[in-house]
C-alpha positions in Angstrom: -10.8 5.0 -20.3 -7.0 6.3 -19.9 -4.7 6.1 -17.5 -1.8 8.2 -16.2 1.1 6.8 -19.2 -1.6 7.0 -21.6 -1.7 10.7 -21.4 2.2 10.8 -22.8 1.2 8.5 -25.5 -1.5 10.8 -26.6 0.4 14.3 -26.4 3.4 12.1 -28.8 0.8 12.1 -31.6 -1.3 15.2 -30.7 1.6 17.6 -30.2 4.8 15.5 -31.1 7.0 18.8 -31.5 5.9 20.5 -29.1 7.9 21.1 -25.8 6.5 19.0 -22.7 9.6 20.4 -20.1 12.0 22.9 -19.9 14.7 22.7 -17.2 17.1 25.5 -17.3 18.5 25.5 -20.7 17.2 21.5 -21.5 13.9 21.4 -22.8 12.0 18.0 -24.0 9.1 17.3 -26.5 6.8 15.1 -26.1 7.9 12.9 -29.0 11.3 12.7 -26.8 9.4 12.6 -23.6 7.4 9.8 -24.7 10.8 7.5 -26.3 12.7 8.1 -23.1 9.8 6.7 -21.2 9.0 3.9 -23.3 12.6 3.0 -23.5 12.7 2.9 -19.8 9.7 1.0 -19.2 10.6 -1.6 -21.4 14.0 -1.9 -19.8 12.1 -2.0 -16.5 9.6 -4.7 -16.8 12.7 -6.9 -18.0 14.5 -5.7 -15.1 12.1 -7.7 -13.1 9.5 -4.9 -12.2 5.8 -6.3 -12.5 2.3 -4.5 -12.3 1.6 -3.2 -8.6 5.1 -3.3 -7.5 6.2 -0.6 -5.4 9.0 1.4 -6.6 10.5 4.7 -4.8 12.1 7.9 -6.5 13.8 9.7 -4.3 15.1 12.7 -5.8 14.7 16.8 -5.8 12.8 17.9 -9.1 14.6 16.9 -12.8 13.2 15.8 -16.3 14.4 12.8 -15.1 12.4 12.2 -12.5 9.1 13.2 -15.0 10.3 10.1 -17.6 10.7 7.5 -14.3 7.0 8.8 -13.1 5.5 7.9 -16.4 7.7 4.4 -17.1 6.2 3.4 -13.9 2.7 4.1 -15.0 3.5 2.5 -17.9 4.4 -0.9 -16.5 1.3 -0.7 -14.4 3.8 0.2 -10.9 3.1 1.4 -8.0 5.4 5.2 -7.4 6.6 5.9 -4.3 7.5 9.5 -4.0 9.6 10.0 -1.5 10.3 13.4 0.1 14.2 14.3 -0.7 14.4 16.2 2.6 14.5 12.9 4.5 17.3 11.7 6.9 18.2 7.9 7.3 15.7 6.8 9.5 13.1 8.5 7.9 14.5 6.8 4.3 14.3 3.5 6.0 10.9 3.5 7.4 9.4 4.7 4.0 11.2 2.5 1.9 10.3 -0.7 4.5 6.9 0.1 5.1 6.2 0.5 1.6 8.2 -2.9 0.4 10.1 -1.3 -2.5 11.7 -3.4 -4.9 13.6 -0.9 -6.4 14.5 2.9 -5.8 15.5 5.8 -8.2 17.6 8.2 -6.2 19.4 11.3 -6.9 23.3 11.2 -7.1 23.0 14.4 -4.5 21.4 11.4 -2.1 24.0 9.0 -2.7 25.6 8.8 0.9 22.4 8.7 2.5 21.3 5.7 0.3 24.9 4.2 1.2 24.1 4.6 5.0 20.7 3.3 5.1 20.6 0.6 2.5 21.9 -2.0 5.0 18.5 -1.7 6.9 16.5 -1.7 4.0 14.4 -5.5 4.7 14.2 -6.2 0.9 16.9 -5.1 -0.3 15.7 -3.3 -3.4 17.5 -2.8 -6.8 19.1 0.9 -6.7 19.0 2.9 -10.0 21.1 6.5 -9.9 19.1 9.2 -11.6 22.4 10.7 -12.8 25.7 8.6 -13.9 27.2 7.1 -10.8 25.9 3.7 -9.7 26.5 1.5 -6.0 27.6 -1.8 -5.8 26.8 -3.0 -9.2 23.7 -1.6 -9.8 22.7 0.5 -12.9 22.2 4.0 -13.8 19.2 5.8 -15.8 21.4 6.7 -18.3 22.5 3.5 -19.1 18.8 2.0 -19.3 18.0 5.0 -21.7 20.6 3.7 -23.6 19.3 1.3 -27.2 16.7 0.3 -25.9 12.9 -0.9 -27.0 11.2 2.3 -27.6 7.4 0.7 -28.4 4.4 1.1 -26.1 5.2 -1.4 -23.2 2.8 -4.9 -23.8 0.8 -4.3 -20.1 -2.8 -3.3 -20.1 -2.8 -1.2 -16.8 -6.0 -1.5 -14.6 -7.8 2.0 -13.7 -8.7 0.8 -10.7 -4.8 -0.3 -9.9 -3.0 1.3 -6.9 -0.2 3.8 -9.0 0.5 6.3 -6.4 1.6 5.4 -2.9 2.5 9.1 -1.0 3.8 9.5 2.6 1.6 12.3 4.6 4.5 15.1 5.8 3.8 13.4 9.3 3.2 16.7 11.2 1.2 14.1 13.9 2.4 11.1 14.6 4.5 8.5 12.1 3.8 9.1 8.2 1.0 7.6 6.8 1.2 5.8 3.2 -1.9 7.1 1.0 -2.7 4.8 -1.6 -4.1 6.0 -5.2 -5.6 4.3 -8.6 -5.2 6.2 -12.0 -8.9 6.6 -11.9 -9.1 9.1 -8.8 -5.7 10.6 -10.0 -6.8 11.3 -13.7 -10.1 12.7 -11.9 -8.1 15.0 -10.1 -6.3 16.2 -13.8 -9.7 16.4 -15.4 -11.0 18.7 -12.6 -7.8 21.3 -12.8 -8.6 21.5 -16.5 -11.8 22.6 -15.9 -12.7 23.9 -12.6 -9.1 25.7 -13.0 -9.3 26.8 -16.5 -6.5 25.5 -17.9 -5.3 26.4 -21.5 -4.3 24.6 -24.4 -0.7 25.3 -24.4 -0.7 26.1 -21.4 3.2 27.2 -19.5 2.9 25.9 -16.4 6.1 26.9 -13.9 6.4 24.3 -11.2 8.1 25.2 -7.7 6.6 22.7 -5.7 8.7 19.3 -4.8 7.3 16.6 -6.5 7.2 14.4 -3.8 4.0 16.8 -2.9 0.9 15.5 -5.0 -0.1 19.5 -6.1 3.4 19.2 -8.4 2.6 16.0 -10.5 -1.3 16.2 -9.8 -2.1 19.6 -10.0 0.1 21.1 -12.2 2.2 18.4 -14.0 -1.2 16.4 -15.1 -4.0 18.9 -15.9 -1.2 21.3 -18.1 0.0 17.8 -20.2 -4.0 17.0 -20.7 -4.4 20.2 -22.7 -0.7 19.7 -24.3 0.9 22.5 -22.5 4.5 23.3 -21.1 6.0 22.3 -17.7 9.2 24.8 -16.3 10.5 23.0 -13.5 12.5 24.3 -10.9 14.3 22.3 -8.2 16.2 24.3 -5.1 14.9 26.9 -2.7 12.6 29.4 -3.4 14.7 32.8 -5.3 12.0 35.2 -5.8 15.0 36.6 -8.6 15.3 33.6 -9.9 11.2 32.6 -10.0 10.4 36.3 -11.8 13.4 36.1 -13.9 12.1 32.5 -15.3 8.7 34.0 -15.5 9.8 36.6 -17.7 12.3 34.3 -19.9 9.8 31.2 -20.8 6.7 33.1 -20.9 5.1 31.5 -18.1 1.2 31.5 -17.7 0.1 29.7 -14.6 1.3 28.2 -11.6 0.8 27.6 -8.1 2.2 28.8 -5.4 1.7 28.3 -1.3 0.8 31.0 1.0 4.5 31.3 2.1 5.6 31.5 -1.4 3.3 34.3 -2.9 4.3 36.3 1.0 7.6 36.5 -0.2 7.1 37.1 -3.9 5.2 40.2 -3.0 7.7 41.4 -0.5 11.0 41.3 -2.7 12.3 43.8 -5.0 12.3 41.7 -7.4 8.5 42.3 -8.5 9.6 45.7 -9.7 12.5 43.8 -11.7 11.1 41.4 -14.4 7.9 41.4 -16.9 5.7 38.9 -15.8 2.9 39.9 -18.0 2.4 36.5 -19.2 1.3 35.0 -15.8 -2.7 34.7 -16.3 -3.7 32.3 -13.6 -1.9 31.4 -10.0 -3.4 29.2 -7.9 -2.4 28.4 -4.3 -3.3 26.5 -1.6 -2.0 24.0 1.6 -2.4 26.5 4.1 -4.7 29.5 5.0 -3.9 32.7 3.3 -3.6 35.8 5.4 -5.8 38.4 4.1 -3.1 40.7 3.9 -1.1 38.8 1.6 -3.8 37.9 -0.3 -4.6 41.6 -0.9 -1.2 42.7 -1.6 -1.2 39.9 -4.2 -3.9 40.6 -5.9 -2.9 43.9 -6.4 0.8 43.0 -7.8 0.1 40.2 -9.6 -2.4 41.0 -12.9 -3.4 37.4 -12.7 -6.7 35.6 -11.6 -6.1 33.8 -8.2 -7.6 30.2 -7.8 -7.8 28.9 -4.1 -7.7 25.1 -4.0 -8.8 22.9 -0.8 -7.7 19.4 -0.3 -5.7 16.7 1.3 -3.6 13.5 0.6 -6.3 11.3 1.6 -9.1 13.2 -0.1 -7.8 14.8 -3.3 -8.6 18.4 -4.0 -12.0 19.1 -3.6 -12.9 22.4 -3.9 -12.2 25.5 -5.6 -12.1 29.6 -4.8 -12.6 31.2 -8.5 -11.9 34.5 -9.7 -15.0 36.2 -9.3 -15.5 35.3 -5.7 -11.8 36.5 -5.0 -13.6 39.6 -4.9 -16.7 40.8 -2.0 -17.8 38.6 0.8 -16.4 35.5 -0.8 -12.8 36.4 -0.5 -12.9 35.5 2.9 -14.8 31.7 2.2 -12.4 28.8 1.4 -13.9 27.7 -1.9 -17.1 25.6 -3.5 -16.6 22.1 -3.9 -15.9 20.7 -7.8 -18.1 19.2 -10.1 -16.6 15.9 -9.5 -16.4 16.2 -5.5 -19.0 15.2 -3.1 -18.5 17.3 0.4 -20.4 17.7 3.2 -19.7 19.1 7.0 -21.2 17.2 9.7 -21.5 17.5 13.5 -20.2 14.7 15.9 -23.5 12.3 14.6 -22.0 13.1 11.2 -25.5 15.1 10.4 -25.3 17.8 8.2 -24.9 21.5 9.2 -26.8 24.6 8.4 -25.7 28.0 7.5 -23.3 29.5 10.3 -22.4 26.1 12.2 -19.2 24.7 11.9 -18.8 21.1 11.6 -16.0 19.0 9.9 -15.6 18.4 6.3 -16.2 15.1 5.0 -16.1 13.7 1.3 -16.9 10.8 -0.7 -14.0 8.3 -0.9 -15.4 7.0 -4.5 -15.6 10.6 -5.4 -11.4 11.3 -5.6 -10.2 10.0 -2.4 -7.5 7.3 -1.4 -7.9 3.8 -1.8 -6.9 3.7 2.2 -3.2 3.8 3.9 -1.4 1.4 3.2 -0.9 -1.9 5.9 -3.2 0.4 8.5 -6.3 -1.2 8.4 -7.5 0.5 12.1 -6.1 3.7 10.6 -8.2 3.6 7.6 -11.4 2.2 9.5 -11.0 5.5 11.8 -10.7 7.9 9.1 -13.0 6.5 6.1 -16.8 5.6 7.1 -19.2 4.7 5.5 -17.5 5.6 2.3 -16.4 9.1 3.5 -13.3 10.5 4.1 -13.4 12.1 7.8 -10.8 15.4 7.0 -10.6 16.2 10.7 -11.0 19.8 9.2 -13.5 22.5 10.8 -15.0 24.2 8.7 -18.6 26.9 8.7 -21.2 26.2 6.5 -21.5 29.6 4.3 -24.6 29.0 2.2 -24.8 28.1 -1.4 -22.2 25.8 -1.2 -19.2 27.4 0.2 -17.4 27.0 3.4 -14.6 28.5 4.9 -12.1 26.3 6.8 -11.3 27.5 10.6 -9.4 25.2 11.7 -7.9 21.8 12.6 -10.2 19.4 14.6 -6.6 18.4 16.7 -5.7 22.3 16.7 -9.1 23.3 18.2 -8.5 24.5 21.6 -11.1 24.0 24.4 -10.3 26.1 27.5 -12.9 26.3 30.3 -15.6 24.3 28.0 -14.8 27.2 25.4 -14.0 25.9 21.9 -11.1 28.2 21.0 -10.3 28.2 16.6 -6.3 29.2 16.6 -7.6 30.4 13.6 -9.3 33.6 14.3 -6.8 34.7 16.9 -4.2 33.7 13.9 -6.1 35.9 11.9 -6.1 38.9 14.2 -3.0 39.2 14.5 -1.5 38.4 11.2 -3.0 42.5 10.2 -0.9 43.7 13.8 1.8 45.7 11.9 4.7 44.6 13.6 3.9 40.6 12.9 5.5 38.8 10.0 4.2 35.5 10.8 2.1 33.7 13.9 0.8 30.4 14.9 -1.4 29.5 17.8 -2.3 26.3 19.3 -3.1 25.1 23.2 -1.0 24.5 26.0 -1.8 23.1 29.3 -3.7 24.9 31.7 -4.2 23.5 35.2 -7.9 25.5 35.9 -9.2 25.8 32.0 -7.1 22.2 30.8 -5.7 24.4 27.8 -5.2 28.2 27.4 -4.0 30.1 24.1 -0.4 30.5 23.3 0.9 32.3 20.2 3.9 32.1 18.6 4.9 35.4 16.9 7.6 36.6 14.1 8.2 39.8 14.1 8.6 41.8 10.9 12.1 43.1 10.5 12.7 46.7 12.6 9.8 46.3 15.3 10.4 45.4 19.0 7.2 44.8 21.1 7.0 41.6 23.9 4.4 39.7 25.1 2.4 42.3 27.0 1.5 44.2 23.1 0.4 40.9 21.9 -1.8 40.1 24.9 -3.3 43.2 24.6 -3.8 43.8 20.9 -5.8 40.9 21.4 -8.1 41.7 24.4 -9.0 44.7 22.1 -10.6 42.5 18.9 -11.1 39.1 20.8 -13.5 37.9 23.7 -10.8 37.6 26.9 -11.3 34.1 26.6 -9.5 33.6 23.5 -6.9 36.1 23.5 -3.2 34.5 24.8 -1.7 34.1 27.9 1.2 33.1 26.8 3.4 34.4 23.9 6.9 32.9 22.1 9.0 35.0 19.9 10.7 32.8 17.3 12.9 33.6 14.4 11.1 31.8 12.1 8.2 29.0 12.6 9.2 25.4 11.8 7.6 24.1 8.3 7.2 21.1 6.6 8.4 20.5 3.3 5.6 22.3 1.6 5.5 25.3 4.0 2.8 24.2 6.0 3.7 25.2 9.9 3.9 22.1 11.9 2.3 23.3 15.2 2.8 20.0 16.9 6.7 20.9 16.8 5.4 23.8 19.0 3.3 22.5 21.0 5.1 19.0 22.1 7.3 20.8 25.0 4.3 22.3 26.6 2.5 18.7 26.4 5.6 15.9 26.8 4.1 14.1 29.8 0.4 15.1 29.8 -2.4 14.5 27.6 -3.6 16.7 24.8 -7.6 17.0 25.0 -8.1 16.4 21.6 
């Protein structure tokens, strides 16, 4: 049975011309791809690194950072991808928590890594990406420089932790999800098929690969059936995204709700030929069905919904066909490989119309647990499940649709409140770019609704329109009583709103009641 650095291996004799990534005007072959990483790999394990160590990369997006993923998988490591948006005392905690002996970063990240390396307990060995090196320590290029190009001597374990990933720690301090090739490669296998991926593939990636959906949803499942990867690292252009489209051919991708919102919104759609694009998938967040219809009408692509999380892998799928009818509303099915269920409070399972939270089978793709949180672990895996802390309804024939967060749920007057259907209301009001609503302290109900709106560029309304645009669709109960405009809504790095930045004022001294 392979495992992740087997898969470069392969694609070297399968398709050793072929390109494997394009970067701007850089492109690789797998041939290439697969020398550089051997090269490194070697020069790795006599660096000192050993099977199961845990070694960082903290970078933005570069081929680079593709040949260090699969060296590491090669000499049976353990990666640490860690999020390139992170200050000093987020570096540190990372880096100590998960007991890195050595860290990759980008020269761009050089004076953070000066700042923070004297708190760093063990201190680990730090390798530049690019040329430039700190204290005597070495740069990629130089390791990729004469060295041992065979298949590294170390028969990696399946069922070895490869993949240790920080949760973007909207609650609380970030959680380290630990992974083995076997639930990884699962996940590749189940984009190939469930997702319909292509031999030969050209695959456009936009997503940071500190994210699991870049390497394990895109990066993975387009190498399995030999295809291209066009990375991207920076913001999101819309002119830049369309114009790459149109210049490498691109074929699939995926994209978050907040990204495909603003593709469809820019001028640039009526610039480029994007033709080519056949399949986008997206995911992370709900879709508003607004944006989802203007999408499907400018993009002539088939749309893909994915559902998962860190801790469970992606478990479910939206296909084409049900984009269309009743089922555009549901979240998705689950996958051939994924075993989901949604439960009540006894963790018994649900019928048709109730909503319940999601739970799946840890042996199915899930994480091996966090990483030094044993209670953590116990509290969210039981029994061999994976508790989400997702609410979803059960829509019959195996679909569900998600409605909301079990922490975002908001019970006011013994009423159980989902932000999401008030969210949902008022993400068709016309004057509403963008809105997020969770609970804020009530001193008669315990929590009442509050929304934070976004209004779309050119309309002026306050709080009163808001209030009562929603007594109108809404049982008074659940429309808002309060009502915050914002400029924009704070995100994490994948564009997922992080509603406990909004709600923390309104709770700092009392208790939430979830």
């Amino acid at each position: 049975m392979h495992v992740l650095g087997d898969i470069i291996r392969l694609n070297a004799k399968r398709f050793p011309g072929e390109v494997a990534i394009v970067m701007e005007e850089r492109n690789v072959t797998f041939r290439e791809l697969n020398t550089q990483v051997n090269m490194l790999a070697n020069k790795l394990i006599k660096f000192g690194v050993r099977p199961k160590d845990k070694v960082a990369i903290y970078s933005a997006n570069s081929i680079e950072w593709v040949i260090v993923f699969f060296a590491l998988a090669k000499c049976g490591a353990c990666i640490v991808p860690v999020n390139f948006r992170y200050k000093k005392e987020e570096l540190e905690y990372a880096i100590n928590n998960s007991e890195c002996s050595v860290i990759f970063f980008g020269d761009e990240l050089e004076q953070i890594i000066q700042t923070a390396k004297t708190n760093f307990i063990l201190s680990p060995h730090l390798i530049s990406m690019g040329e430039m090196t700190i204290n005597g320590g070495v740069s990629l290029a130089t390791l990729l420089k004469n060295g041992d190009d065979s298949e590294p001597d170390i028969k990696v374990n399946r069922e070895w932790p490869c993949s240790l990933t920080y949760t973007s720690g909207t609650t609380g301090v970030p959680k380290g999800v630990l992974h083995c090739h076997t639930a990884l490669i699962d996940v590749w296998i189940q984009h190939v098929i469930e997702g319909d991926v292509k031999e030969k593939e050209v695959t456009i990636v936009n997503i940071p690969f500190f994210h699991v959906a870049s390497v394990h949803c895109l990066i993975g499942p387009t190498f399995l059936r030999g295809g291209s990867i066009v990375l991207m690292a920076g913001g999101f252009d819309p002119d830049k995204v369309l114009k790459t489209v149109e210049r490498c051919k691109v074929t699939m991708t995926m994209w978050v709700p907040a990204q495909l919102a603003t593709l469809v919104l820019s001028p640039a759609m009526e610039k480029y030929d994007i033709s080519s694009l056949k399949k986008i998938w997206y995911g992370s967040s709900p879709i508003p069905a607004s944006v989802l219809e203007a999408c499907l009408k400018r993009f002539k692509a088939d749309f893909y919904q994915w559902y998962g999380q860190t801790e469970l892998g992606i478990s479910s799928v939206l296909t084409p066909m049900d984009h269309y009818g009743e089922r555009a509303r549901f979240t998705g099915r689950e996958s051939f490989n994924a075993d989901l269920r949604i439960v009540n409070e006894k963790g018994e399972d649900l019928q048709v119309g109730e909503i319940g939270e999601i739970i799946g089978r840890q042996s199915a793709l899930g994480m091996i647990g966090y990483y030094k949180m044993e209670e953590e672990t116990r509290n969210v895996v039981r029994d061999g499940w994976i508790y989400t802390g997702d609410l979803a309804r059960v829509e019959g024939d195996g679909y569900f649709t998600i409605v909301d967060r079990l922490k975002d749920m908001i019970i006011s007057g013994g009423e159980n409140i989902y932000a999401k259907e008030i969210e949902d209301v008022l993400a068709v009001h016309v004057g509403v770019r963008e809105v997020a609503v969770f609970g804020i302290p009530d001193d008669v109900y315990g929590e009442s609704v509050c929304a934070a709106v976004v209004r779309r560029d050119g309309y002026e309304f306050g709080e009163e329109e808001i209030i009562g645009y929603c007594a109108e669709k809404l049982a008074g109960y659940k429309k808002p009583k309060k009502v915050l405009f914002l400029n924009e809504l704070p995100r994490n790095a994948f564009g997922k709103v992080t509603k406990n930045a909004l709600r923390e004022p309104f709770w700092t001294g009392r208790r939430k009641l979830i």
